[in-house]
N, C-alpha and C positions, 0 to 999 in steps of 0.2 A: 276945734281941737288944736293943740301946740302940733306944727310942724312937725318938728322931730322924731313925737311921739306918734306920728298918723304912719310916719316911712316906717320906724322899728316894727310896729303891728302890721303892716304889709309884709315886709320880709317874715314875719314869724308866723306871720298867713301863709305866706307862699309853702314854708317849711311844711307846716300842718298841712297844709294840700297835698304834695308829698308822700311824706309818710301814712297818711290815710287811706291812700290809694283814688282820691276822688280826682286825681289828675298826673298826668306824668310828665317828666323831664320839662316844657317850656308851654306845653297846651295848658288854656286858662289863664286867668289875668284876675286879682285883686286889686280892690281900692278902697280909700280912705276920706271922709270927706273933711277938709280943712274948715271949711266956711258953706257960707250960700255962695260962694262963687268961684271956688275953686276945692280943686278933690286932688287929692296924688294915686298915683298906679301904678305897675309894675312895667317896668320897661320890654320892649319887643324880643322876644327869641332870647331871651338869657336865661341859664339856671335857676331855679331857687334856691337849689341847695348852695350855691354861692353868690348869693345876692347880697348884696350891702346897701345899707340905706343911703349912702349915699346916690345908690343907681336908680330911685324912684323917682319918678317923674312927675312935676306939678303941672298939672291942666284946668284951663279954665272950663266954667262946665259950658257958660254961653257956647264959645265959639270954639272950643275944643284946639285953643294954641296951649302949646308948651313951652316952658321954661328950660332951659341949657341945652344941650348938648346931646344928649342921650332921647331916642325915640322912645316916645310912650308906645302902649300895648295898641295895634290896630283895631280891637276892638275896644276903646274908649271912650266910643259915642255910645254904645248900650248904655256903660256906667252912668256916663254924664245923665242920659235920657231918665234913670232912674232917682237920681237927683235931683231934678229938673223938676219932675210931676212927684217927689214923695220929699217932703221939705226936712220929715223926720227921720229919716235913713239914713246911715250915718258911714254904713260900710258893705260893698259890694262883693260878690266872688262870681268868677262865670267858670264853673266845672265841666272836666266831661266825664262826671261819674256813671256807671254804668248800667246801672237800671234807667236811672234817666236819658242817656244816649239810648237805652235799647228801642223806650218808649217812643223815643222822637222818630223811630221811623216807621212809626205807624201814621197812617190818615186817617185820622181822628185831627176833632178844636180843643178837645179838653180830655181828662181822665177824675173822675170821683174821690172824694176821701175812699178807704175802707171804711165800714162800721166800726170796727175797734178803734179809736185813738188814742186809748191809755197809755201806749208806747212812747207817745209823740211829749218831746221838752213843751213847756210851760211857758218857752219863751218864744218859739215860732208859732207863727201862727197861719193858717190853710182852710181855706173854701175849698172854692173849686180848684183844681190846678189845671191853667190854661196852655196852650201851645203854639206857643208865637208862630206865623207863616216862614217859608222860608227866602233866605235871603244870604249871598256870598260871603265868607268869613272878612270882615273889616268894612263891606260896604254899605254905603247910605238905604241899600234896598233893606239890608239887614237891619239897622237903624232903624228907620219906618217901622217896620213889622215888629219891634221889638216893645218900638213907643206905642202903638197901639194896643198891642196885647197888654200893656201896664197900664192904660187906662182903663182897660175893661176887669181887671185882677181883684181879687180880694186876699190873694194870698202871699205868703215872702218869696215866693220861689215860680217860675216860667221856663218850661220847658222849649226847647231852643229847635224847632224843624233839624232831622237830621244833621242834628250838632252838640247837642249836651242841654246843659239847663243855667239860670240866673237865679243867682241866691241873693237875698239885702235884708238887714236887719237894723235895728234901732245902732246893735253894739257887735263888737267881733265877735262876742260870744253867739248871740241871739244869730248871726249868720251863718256859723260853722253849724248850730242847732238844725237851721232851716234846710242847710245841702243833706242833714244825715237822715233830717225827718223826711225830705224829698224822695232819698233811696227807698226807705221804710212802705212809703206809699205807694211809687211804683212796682216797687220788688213785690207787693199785694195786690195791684192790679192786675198785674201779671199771671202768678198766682190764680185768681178768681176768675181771669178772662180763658184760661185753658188750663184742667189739670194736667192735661197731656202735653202742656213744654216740655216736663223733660224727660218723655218715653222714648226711649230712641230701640227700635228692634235689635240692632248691632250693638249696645252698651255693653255685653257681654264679652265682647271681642277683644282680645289682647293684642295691641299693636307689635310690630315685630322690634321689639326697642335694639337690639344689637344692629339689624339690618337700620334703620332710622342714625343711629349714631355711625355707621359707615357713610351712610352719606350726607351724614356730616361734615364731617373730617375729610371726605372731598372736595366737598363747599369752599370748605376752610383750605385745605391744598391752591383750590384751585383761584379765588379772590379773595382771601385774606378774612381778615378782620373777625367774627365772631356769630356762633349760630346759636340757638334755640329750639331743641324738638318740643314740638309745643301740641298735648293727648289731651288739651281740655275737652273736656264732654259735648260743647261745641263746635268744636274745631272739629273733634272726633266723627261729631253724628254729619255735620257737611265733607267732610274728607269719604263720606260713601256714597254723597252725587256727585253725579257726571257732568255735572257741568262747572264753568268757572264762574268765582264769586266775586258782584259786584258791587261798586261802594253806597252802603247806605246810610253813611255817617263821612263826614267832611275830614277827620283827622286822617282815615282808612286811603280817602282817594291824593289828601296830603302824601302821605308816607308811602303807602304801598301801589299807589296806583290807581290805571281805568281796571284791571281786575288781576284776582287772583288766580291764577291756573291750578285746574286739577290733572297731576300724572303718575303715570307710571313710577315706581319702585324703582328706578334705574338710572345709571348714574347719568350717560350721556341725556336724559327727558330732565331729568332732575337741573344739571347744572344749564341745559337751554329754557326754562323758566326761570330762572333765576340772574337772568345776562340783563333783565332790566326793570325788575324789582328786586321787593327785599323778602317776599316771602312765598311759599308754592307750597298747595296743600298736595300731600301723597297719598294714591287713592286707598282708601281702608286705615291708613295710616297714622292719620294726623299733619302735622303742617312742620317745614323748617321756615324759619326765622330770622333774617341775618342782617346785622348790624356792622358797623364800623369797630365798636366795641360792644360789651357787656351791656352798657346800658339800653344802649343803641336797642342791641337784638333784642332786650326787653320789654322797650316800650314798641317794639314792632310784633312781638310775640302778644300784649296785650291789646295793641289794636286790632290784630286780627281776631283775639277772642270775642270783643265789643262788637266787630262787625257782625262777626257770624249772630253771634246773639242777637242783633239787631233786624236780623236777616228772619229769624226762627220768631221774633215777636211782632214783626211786621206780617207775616206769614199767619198772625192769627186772621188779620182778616183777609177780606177778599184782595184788596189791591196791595200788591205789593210794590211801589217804585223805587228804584233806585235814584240816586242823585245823575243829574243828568252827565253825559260824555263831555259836553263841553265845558259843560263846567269843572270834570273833573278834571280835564286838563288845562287848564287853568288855577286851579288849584293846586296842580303838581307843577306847574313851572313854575308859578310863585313862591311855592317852597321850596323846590330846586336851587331857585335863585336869588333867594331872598332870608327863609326864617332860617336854613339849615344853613346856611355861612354867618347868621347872627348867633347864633347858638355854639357856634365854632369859639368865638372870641370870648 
């Protein structure tokens, strides 16, 4: 494929990612493959929504060196690894849509089509769908487990251990197909593995939204930037255990932390869970949310929805694990230190 035209289709990837909701603010990474031996990709920690092609970044798929200036996406070597072993794929996306994250943190190898696939595009195409082991966001552990699980695939799409999924398709079209038929088939997994996800005994409950937007706007008083009450029906049914929620998806332990605290309705409990993340569910309540800006609280108002959900579909079976402590710290200083100051620029 012409240069030019591989960066324009990434950036108008990125955009559709986006807008879709299969990914927020700078989580996930597109690519494009040039040749057999070099792909381009989306550069590390920058917007979509203001990407220019000139910011994508060409990589060799051997040895995974780049060309100028600008850092490709950390995870590169997935991409590459799928080019590598599928000669006819032409374009990559790594989402963290959210049936698919919800799926990944279950312990399960695999999850079944549905019976129905008359739903499903003409252009993806799905056996089984598998679920790669897991492994640190950008490392060679991850790599590994990732090349494996595509040697054993028969399908466009691999669901990523406590991380999201891997979409690749012949064409950009036939890709974006394969992440929305992915959601289609988890979201029916899901589904047929428990009618009872979404019974929750408290649904009925009406949060106290006047008192929730008071302490808001103390939040906001008190360290600035912007909040989010956030009554998802998830959020909602874990805001009525007692206990604080831990990360089972990798973006979760990025952003918001080793856990979320459940407290008290009250301003001083409220603004001391919030002195060193960015979100505290309130008990019966729902959750606040708090961002530097707008965007910010948003994509932290949906990571916590992804988590909890992840939490409730891991819960269908017997084990449930969280992603380990140290890793999650790990993952939080790396993004402390790293994706959230590239994101700034």
């Amino acid at each position: 494929m012409d240069y030019q035209e591989a960066r324009n289709l990434v950036v108008k990837a990125g955009v559709e990612l986006v807008q879709s909701g299969l990914i927020a603010r700078t989580w996930g990474n597109v690519s494009c493959r040039i040749d057999e031996d070099v792909f381009v990709i989306t550069p590390s920690g920058r917007d979509y929504l203001s990407m220019r092609a000139d910011n994508i970044v060409e990589v060799r798929i051997k040895d995974l060196t780049h060309t100028g200036t600008i850092k490709p996406s950390s995870e590169k070597g997935i991409h590459a690894e799928v080019y590598r072993q599928f000669p006819g794929i032409n374009f990559v996306i790594h989402t963290h849509q959210e049936n698919a994250s919800a799926i990944s943190a279950m312990d399960i190898a695999s999850i079944p089509l549905p019976i129905n696939e008359s739903t499903f595009s003409n252009e993806s195409f799905f056996k089984e769908i598998l679920c790669a082991k897991y492994g640190l966001p950008g490392t060679n552990a991850l790599r590994r487990n990732v090349a494996e699980a595509l040697k054993k695939t028969k399908s466009n799409a691999l669901i990523l251990k406590n991380h999201g999924a891997l979409c690749f398709g012949m064409t950009y079209e036939a890709t974006f197909e394969a992440a929305h038929d992915l959601e289609k088939i988890c979201d029916a997994f899901i589904a047929e593995s428990s009618g009872l996800i979404n019974n929750d005994p408290n649904k009925g409950h009406i949060p106290a939204m006047a008192l929730l937007e008071e302490r808001k706007y103390e939040v906001l008083e008190k360290k600035g930037g912007f909040v989010v009450v956030n009554t998802d029906p998830d959020v909602m049914r874990y805001s009525h255990m007692a206990k604080h929620l831990k990360p089972f998806l990798d973006d979760f332990a990025q952003i918001v932390g080793g856990k979320m605290r459940v407290t008290e309705n009250k301003k001083r409990s409220v603004l001391q869970a919030l002195q060193h993340t960015s979100a505290v569910f309130i008990t019966d309540e729902g959750a606040l949310c708090w961002g530097r800006d707008a965007d910010d609280a948003t994509a932290v108002s949906m990571i916590v929805r992804k988590n909890c959900k992840a939490y409730f579909v891991a819960s269908l079976f017997e084990k449930v694990q969280p992603i380990s402590p140290l890793e999650c710290i790990l993952m939080r200083f790396v993004y402390l230190n790293k994706y959230s100051k590239l994101s700034e620029k």
